[in-house]
RODO-2510 file (C-alpha; in nm, 4 decimals, decimal comma):
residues 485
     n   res          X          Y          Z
     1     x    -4,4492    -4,7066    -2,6162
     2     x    -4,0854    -4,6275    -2,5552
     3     x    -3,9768    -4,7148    -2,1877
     4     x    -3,6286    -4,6908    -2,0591
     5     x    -3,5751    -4,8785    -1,7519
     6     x    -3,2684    -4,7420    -1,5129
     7     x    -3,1348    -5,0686    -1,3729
     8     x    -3,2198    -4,9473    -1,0464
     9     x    -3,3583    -5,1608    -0,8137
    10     x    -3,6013    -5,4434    -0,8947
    11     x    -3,7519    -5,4606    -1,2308
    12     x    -4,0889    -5,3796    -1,1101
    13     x    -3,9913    -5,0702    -0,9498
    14     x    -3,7983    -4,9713    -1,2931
    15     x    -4,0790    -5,0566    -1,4724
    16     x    -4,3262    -4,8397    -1,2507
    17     x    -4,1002    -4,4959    -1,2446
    18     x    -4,0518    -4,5707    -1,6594
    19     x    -4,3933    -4,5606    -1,6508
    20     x    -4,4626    -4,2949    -1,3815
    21     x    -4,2381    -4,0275    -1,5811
    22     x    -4,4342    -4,0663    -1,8815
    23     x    -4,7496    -4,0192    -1,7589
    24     x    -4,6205    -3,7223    -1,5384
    25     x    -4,4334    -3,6054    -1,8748
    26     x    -4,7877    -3,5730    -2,0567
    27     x    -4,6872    -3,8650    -2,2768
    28     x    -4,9650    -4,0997    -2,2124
    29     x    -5,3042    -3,8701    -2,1311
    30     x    -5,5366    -3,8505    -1,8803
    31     x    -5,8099    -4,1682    -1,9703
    32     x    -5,5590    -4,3043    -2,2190
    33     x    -5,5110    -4,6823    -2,2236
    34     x    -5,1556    -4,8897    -2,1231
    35     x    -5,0446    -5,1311    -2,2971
    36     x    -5,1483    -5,4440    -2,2095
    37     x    -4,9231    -5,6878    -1,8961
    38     x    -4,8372    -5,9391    -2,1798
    39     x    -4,7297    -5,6812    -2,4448
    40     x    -4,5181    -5,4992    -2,2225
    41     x    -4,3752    -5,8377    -2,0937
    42     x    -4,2486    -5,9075    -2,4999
    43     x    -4,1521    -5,5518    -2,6015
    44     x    -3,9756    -5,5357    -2,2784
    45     x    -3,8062    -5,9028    -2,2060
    46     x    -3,9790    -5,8705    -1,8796
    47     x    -4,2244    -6,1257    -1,6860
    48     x    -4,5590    -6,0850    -1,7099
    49     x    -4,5928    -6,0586    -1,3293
    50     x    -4,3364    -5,7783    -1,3093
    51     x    -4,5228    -5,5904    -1,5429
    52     x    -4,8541    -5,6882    -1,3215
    53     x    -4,6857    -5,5639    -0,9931
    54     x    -4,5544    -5,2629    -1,2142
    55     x    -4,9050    -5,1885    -1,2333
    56     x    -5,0480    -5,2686    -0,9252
    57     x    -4,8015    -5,0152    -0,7817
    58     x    -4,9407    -4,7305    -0,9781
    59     x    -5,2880    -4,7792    -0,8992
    60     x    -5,1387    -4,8112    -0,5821
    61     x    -5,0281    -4,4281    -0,6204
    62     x    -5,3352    -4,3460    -0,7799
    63     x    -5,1905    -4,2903    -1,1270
    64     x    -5,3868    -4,5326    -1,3540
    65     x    -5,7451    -4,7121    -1,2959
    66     x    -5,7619    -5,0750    -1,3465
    67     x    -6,1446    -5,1857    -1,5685
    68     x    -6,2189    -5,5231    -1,5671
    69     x    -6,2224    -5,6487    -1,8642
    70     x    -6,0749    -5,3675    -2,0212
    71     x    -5,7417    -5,2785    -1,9254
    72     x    -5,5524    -5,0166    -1,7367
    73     x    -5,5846    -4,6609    -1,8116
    74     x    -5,4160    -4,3434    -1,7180
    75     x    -5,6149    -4,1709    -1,4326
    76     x    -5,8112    -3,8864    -1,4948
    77     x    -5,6779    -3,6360    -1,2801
    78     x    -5,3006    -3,7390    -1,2596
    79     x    -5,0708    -3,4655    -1,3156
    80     x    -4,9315    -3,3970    -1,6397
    81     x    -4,6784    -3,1042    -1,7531
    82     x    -4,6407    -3,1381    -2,1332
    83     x    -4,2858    -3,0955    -2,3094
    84     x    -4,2482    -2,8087    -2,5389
    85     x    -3,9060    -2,6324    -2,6646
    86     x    -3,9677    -2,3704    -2,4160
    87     x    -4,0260    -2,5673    -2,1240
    88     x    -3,9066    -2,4572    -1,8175
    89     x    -3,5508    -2,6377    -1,7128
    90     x    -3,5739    -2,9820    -1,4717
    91     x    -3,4459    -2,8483    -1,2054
    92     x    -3,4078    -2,5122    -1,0448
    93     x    -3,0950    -2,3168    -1,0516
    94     x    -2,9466    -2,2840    -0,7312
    95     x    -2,9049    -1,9201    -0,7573
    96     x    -3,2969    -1,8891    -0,7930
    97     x    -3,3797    -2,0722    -0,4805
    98     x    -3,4727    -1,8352    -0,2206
    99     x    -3,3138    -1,9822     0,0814
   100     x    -3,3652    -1,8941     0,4899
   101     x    -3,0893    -1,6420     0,6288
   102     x    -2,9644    -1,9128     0,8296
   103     x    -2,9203    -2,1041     0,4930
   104     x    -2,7597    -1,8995     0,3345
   105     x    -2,5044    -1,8370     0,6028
   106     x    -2,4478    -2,1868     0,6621
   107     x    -2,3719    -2,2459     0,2722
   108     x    -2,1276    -1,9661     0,2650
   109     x    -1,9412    -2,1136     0,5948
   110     x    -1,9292    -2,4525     0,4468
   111     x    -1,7348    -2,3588     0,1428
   112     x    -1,4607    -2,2999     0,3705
   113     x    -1,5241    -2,5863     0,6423
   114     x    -1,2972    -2,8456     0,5107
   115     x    -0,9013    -2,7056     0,4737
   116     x    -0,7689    -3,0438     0,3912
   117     x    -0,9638    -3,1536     0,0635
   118     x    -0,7402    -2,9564    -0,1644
   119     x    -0,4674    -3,1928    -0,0110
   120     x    -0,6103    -3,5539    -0,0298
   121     x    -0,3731    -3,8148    -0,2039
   122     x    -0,0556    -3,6539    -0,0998
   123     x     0,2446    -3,8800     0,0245
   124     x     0,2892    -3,6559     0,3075
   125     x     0,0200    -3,4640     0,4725
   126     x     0,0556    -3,2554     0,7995
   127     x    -0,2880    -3,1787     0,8238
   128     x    -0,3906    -3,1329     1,1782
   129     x    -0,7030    -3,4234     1,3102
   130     x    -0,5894    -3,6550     1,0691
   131     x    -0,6610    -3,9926     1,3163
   132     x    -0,3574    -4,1632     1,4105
   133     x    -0,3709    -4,5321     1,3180
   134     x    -0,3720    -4,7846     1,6413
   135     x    -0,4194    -5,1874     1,4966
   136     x    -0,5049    -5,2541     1,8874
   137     x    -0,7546    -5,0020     1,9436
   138     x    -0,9532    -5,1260     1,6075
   139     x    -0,9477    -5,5011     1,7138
   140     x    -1,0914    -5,3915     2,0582
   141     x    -1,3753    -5,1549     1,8929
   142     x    -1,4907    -5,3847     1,6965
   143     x    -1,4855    -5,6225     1,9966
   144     x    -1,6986    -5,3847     2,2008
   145     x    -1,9363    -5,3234     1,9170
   146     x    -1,9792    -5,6801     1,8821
   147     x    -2,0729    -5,7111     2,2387
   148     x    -2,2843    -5,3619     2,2446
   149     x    -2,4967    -5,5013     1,9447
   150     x    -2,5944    -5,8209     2,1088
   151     x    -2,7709    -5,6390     2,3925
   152     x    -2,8109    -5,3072     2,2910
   153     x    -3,1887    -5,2042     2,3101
   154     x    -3,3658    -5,0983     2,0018
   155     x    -3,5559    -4,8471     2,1236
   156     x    -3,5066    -4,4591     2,0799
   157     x    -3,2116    -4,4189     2,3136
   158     x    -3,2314    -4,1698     2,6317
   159     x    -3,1522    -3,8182     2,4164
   160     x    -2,9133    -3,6995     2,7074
   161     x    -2,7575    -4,0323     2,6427
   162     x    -2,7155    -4,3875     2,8052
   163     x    -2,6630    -4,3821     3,1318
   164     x    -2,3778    -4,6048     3,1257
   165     x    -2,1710    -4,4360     2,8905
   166     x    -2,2197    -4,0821     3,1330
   167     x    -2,1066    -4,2958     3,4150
   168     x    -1,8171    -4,4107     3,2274
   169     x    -1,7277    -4,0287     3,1583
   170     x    -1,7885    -3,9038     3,4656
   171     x    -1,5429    -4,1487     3,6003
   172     x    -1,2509    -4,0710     3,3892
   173     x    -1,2887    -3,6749     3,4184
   174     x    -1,2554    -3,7529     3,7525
   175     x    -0,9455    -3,9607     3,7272
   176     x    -0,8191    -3,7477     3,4462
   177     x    -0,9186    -3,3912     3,4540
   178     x    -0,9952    -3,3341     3,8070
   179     x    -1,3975    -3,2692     3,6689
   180     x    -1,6311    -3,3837     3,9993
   181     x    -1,9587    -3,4292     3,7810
   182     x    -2,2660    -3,6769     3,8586
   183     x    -2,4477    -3,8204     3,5416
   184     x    -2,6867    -3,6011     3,5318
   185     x    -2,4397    -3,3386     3,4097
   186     x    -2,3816    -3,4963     3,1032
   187     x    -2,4694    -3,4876     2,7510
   188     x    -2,3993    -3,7224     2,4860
   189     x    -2,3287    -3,4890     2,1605
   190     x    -2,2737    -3,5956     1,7953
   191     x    -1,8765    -3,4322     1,8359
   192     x    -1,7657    -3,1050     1,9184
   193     x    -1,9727    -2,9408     1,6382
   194     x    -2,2915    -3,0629     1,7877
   195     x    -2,2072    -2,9466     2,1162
   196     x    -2,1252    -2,5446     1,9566
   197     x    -2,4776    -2,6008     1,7765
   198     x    -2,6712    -2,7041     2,0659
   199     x    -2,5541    -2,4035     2,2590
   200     x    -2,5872    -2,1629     1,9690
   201     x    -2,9940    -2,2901     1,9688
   202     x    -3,0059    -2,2492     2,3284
   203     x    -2,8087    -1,9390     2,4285
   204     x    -2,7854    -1,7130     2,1597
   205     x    -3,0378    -1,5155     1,9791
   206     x    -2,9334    -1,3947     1,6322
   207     x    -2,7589    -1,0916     1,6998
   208     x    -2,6263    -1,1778     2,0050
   209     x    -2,2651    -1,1462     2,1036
   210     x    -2,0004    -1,4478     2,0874
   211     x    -1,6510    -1,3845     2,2047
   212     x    -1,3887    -1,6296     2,0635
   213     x    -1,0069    -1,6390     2,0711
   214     x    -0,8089    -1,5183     1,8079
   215     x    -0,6946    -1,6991     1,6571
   216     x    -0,9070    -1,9973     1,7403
   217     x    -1,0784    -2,2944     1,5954
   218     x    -1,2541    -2,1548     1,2607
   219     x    -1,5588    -2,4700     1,2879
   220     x    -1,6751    -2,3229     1,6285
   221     x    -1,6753    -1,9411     1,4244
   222     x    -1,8231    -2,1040     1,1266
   223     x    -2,1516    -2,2538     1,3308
   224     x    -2,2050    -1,9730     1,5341
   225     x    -2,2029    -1,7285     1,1956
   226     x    -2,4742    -1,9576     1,0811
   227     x    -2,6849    -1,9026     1,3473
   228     x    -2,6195    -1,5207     1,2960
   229     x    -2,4247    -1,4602     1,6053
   230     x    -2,1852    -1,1162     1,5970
   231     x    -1,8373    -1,2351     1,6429
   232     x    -1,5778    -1,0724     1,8426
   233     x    -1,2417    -1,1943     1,9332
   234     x    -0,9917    -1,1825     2,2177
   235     x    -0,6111    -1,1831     2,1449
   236     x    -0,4004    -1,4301     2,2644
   237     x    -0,0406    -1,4572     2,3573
   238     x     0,2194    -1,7048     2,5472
   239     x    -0,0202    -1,7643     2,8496
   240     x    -0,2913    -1,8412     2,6349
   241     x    -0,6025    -1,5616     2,6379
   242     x    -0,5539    -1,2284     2,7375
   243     x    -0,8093    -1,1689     2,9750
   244     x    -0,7341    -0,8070     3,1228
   245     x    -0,8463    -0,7487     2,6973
   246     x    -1,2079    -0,9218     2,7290
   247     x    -1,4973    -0,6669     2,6889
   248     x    -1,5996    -0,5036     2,9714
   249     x    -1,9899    -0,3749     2,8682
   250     x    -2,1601    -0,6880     2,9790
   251     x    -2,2811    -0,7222     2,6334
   252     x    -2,1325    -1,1023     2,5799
   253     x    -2,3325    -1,3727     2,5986
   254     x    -2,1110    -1,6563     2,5690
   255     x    -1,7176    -1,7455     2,5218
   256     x    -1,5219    -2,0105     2,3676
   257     x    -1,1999    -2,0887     2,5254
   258     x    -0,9426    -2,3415     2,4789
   259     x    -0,7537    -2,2860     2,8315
   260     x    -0,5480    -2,6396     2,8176
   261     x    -0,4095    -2,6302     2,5296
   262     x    -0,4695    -2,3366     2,3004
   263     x    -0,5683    -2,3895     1,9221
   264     x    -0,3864    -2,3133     1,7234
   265     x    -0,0814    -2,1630     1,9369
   266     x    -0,0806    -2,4371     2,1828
   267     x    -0,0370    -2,2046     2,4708
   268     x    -0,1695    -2,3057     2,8002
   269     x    -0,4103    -2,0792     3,0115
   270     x    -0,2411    -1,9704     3,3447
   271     x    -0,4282    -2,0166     3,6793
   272     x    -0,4389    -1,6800     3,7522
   273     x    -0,5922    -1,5927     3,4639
   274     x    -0,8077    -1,9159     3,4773
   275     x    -0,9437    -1,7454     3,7832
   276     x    -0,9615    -1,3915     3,6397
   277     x    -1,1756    -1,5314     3,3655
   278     x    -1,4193    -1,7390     3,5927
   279     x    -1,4583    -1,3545     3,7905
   280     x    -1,5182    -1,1597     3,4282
   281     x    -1,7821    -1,4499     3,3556
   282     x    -1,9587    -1,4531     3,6419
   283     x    -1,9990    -1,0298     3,6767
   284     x    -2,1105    -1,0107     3,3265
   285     x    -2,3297    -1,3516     3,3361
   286     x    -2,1541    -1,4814     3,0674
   287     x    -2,1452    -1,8251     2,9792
   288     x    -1,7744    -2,0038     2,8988
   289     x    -1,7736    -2,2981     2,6455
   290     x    -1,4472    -2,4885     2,7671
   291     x    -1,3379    -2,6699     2,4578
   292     x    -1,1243    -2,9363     2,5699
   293     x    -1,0364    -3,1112     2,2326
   294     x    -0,7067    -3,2755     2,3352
   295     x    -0,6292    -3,2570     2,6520
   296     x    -0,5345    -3,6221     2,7185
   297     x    -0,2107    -3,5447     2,5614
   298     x     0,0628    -3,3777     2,7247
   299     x     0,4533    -3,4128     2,7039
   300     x     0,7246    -3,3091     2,9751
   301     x     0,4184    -3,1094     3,1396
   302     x     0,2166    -3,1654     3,4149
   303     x    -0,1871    -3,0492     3,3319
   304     x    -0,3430    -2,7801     3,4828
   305     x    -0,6846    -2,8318     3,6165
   306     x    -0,9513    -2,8021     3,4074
   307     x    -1,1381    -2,5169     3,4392
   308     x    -1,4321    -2,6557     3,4838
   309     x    -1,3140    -2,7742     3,7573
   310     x    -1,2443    -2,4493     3,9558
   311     x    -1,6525    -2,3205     3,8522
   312     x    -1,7766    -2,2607     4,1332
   313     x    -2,0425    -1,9774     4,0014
   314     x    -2,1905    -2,2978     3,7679
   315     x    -2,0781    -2,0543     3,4648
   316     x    -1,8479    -2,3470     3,2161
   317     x    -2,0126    -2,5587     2,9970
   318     x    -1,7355    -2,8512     2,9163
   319     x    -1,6797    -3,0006     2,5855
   320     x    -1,4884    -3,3354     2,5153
   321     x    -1,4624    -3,5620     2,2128
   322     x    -1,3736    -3,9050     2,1676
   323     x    -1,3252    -3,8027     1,7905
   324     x    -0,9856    -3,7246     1,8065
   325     x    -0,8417    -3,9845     2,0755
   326     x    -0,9800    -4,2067     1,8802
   327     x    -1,0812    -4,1436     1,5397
   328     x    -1,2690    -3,8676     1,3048
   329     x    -1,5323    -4,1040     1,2361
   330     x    -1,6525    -4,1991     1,5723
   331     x    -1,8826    -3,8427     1,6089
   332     x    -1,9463    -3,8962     1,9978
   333     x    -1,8670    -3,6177     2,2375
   334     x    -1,9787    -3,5059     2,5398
   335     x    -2,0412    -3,1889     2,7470
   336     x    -2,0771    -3,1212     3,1144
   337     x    -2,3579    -2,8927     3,2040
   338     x    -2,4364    -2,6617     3,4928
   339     x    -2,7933    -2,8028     3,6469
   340     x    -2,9924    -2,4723     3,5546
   341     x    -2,8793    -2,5379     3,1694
   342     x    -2,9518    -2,8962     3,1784
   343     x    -3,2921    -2,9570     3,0697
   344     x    -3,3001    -2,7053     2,8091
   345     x    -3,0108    -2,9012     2,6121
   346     x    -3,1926    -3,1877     2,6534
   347     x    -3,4226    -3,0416     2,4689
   348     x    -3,2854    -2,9339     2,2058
   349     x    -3,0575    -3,2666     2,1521
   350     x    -3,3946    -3,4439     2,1626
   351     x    -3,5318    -3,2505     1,9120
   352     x    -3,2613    -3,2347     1,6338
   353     x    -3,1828    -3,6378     1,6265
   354     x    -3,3990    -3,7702     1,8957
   355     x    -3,0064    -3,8880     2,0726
   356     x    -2,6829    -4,0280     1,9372
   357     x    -2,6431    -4,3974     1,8138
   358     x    -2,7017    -4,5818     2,0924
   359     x    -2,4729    -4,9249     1,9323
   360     x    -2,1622    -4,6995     1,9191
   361     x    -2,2575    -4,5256     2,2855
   362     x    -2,2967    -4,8749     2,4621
   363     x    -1,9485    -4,9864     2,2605
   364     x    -1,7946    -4,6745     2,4155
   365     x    -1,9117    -4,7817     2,7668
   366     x    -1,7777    -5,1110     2,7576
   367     x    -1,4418    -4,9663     2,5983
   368     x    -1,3654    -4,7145     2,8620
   369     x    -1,5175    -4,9733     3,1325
   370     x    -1,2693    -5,2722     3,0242
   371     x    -0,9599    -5,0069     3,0235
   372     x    -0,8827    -5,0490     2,6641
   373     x    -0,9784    -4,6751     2,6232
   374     x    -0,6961    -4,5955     2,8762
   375     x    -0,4566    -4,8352     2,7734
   376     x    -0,4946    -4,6939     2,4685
   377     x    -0,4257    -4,3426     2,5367
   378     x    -0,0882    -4,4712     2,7433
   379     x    -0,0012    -4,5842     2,3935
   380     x    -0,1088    -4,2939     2,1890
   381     x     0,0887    -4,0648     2,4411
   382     x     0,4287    -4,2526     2,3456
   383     x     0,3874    -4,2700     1,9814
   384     x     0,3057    -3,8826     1,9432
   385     x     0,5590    -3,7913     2,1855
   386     x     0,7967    -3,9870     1,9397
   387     x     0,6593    -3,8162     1,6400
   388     x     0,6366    -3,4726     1,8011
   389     x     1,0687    -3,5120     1,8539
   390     x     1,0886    -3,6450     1,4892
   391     x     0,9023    -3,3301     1,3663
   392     x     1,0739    -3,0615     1,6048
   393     x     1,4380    -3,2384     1,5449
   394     x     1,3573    -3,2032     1,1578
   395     x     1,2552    -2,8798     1,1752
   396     x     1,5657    -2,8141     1,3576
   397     x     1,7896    -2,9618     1,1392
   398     x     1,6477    -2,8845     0,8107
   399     x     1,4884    -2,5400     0,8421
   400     x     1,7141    -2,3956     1,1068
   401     x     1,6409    -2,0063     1,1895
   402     x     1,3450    -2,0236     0,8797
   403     x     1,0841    -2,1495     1,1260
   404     x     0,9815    -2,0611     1,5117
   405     x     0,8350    -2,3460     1,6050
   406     x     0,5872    -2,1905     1,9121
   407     x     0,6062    -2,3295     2,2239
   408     x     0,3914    -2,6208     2,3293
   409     x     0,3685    -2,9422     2,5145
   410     x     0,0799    -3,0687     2,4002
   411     x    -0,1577    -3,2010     2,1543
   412     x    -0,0589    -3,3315     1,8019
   413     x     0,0466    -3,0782     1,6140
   414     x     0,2725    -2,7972     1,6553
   415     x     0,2250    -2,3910     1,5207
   416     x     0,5810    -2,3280     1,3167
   417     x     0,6093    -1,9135     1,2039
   418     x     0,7696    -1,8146     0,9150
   419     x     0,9714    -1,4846     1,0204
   420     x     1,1334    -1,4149     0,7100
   421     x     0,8557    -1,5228     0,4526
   422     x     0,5768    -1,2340     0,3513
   423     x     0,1524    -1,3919     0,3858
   424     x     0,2394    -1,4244    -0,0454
   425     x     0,5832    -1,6327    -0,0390
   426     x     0,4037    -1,8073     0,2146
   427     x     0,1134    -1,9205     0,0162
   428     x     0,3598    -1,9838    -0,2736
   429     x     0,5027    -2,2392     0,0019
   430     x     0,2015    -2,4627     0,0404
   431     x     0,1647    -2,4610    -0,3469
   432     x     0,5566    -2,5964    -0,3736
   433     x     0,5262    -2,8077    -0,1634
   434     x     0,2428    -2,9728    -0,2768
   435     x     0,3856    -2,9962    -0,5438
   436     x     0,6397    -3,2136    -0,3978
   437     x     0,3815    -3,4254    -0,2398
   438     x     0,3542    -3,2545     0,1335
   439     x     0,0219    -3,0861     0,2398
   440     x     0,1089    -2,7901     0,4768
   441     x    -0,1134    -2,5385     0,6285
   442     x    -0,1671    -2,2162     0,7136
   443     x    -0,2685    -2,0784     1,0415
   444     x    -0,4253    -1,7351     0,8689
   445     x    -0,7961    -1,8838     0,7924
   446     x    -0,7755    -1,9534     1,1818
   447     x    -0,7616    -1,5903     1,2581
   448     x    -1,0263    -1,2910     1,2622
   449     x    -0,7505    -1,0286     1,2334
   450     x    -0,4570    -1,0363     0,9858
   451     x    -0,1238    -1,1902     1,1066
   452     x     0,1682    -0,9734     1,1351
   453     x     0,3502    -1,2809     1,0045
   454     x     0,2903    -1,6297     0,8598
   455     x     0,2537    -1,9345     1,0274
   456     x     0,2184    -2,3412     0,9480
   457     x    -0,0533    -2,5233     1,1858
   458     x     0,1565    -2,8448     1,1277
   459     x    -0,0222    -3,1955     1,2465
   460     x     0,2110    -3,4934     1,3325
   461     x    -0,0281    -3,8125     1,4212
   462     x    -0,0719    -3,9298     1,1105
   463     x     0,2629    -4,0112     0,9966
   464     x     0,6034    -4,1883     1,1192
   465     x     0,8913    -4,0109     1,2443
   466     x     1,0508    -4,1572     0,9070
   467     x     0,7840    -3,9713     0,6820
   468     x     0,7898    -3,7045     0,9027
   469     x     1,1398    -3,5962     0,8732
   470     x     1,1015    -3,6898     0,5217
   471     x     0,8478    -3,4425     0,4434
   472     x     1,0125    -3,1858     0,6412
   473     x     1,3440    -3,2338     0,4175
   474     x     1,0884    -3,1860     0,0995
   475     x     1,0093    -2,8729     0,2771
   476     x     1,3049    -2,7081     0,3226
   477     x     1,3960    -2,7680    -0,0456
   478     x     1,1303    -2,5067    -0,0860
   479     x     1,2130    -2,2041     0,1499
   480     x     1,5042    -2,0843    -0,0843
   481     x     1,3137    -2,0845    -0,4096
   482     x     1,0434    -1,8711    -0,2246
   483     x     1,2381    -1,6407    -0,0167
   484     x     1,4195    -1,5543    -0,3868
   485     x     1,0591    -1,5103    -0,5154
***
């Protein structure tokens, strides 16, 4: 019989699914007899005992019956589906898969989710969350995972996470955010997305009303559209969100806010409107989702409180992540719960993944607890704030009046309009440029309502001030070819 074997694994195995697919394939019947261990052993170039444990793994399954004596033979009852020309295709088309709403929406969000694929390979990318390279920081990660795996338990971790690492967090919100939370207020997430699903399962209903920013951060829009919440936005202008414009019919069930540092304008939330906010939450029994995604980086600005800290009415769930101070691929995060929400994330954490890694948790403990972490954010500070100046002075020298760079002390990247480019010259512009080799981006996919103008969400950690004032000179090549477009 003809067997192809896929070089898969060991021989055995091969062997078995060869012969697995033919008997499923209605080439060997029901009751009809395999070759024999030593024939298939020649034909094949095989052992004899691989072709026995071939064997003994499909009686195993229940496919063939071993007779004494005898032989093997195809079992009785196993499954066949015979070939014919019209035989139906191997595999379903995707468009004739009838999926769950939530499916559905959550394949038409992802489409979207990634904006810097389409720039991948090129010399100069400004995409914003790119991780900013730190040869110290490495060598002491994998020093602390070294040390976490030798002593780590390997049991299911605690699903609100270990209680080390929420010691270590509590203690640096303290120090660094002015956050007075014990413990027990924190959750150990998978990243910032985790933390939007988590309260999507456990505060919204589909249907429900979520109020974000606009424009805002489009991976906290595109989880809460999978879940089928209705979206409304808030504008947003030089003192971050306009809160005398929030809804007023009680009808909102949760918020997203970025009041330190505003994504993608960079604007920074004013105290009284910090406290106007906390008052519209707490009359209308809305929850606020503070998403606090860079916070440890300012520049020539001192921080304002976090507003989680000024909750008194227990209405702000916190979010940080450790995913951009240190890099994309670490997904740990945390959030800082009011007591009456606590258990019920728990929950749901526990349920989806049962808790986050607990090797990479107890390697974030002992990070943050040696002052690496810190040391390392000192450092990170004075880089960006060097590549922040390269970026600005470039844009400066090599743009001039083309680009309004918005104002903003913080973060790592920076919002540049383009007030005399049209939303079409504008997309021309990221196609010329890269062209030349330099990914830039546009803030519209950020935004629920169409811009009045154009804007670049420009990202600066990933690259020298060299490179950096390199890419911005490729730039500028291109804003006179497209404004004569």
């Amino acid at each position: 019989m003809f067997l192809q074997l896929d070089d898969d694994g060991p021989r055995y195995l091969q062997l078995a699914r060869a012969l697995k697919q033919a008997i499923l394939d209605g080439r060997c019947a029901p009751g009809s007899r395999l070759p024999a261990t030593r024939t298939l052993s020649r034909e094949l170039d095989i052992s004899r005992n691989t072709a026995l444990a071939a064997y003994a793994q499909l009686a195993d399954e229940g496919l063939i019956d071993g007779r004494p004596g005898s032989g093997c033979y195809v079992a009785a009852f196993a499954a066949t589906r015979k070939r014919s020309a019209a035989a139906a295709p191997a595999h379903t088309p995707a468009r004739a898969i009838a999926l769950s709403r939530r499916g559905r929406r959550m394949q038409q969000v992802y489409d979207r989710a990634i904006p810097g694929r389409q720039h991948r390979g090129l010399r100069y990318n400004l995409q914003y969350g790119l991780p900013m390279t730190n040869p110290q920081l490495a060598s002491a990660w994998r020093s602390a995972l070294n040390q976490a795996a030798a002593h780590v338990q390997t049991d299911y971790p605690d699903p609100q996470g270990l209680p080390e690492l929420r010691v270590q967090v509590c203690e640096y919100l303290a120090r660094r955010r002015g956050i007075a939370a014990a413990p027990d207020d924190v959750l150990i997430v998978n990243g910032t997305q985790q933390a939007f699903a988590l309260a999507a399962d456990v505060l919204l209903d589909a249907g429900d009303r979520l109020l974000l920013e606009d424009p805002h951060y489009q991976g906290a829009r595109q989880v809460f559209a999978a879940r089928g919440a209705v979206i409304r936005t808030c504008r947003v202008d030089g003192d971050g969100l306009v809160v005398d414009a929030l809804p007023r019919d009680g009808r909102t069930r949760l918020a997203v806010v970025t009041p330190s540092h505003q994504f993608p304008t960079g604007a920074v939330l004013s105290l009284p409107r910090r406290m106007q906010l906390l008052d519209w939450a707490q009359q209308r029994r809305c929850w606020l989702i503070e998403d606090d995604y860079d916070g440890e980086f300012r520049f020539g600005a001192r921080p304002l409180a976090a507003l989680k800290s000024l909750d008194r009415a227990g209405r702000v769930l916190y979010v940080g992540s450790f995913s951009k101070v240190i890099f994309p691929a670490l997904r740990l995060g945390y959030m800082v719960l009011p007591p009456g929400l606590r258990d019920a994330f728990v929950a749901a954490k526990w349920l989806t993944d049962r808790g986050s890694t607990a090797i990479e948790q107890s390697a974030l403990a002992l990070l943050i607890g040696s002052g690496a972490f810190e040391r390392h954010l000192r450092r990170a500070a004075n880089t960006l704030r060097a590549r922040r100046a390269a970026l600005l002075g470039a844009l400066r020298r090599y743009a001039g009046d083309a680009v309004e760079v918005a104002d903003s002390s913080a973060g790592m990247h920076i919002l540049a309009w383009l007030p005399r480019t049209s939303h079409a010259q504008a997309q021309a512009l990221v196609d010329m440029a890269r062209a030349r080799g330099v990914g830039i981006y546009l803030v519209a996919p950020y935004c629920h309502k169409p811009l009045r103008r154009p804007g670049l969400l420009l990202g600066y950690a990933d690259l020298p001030p060299a490179d950096l004032q390199a890419a911005v000179r490729l730039l500028a090549e291109c804003l006179p070819r497209i404004a004569q477009s």
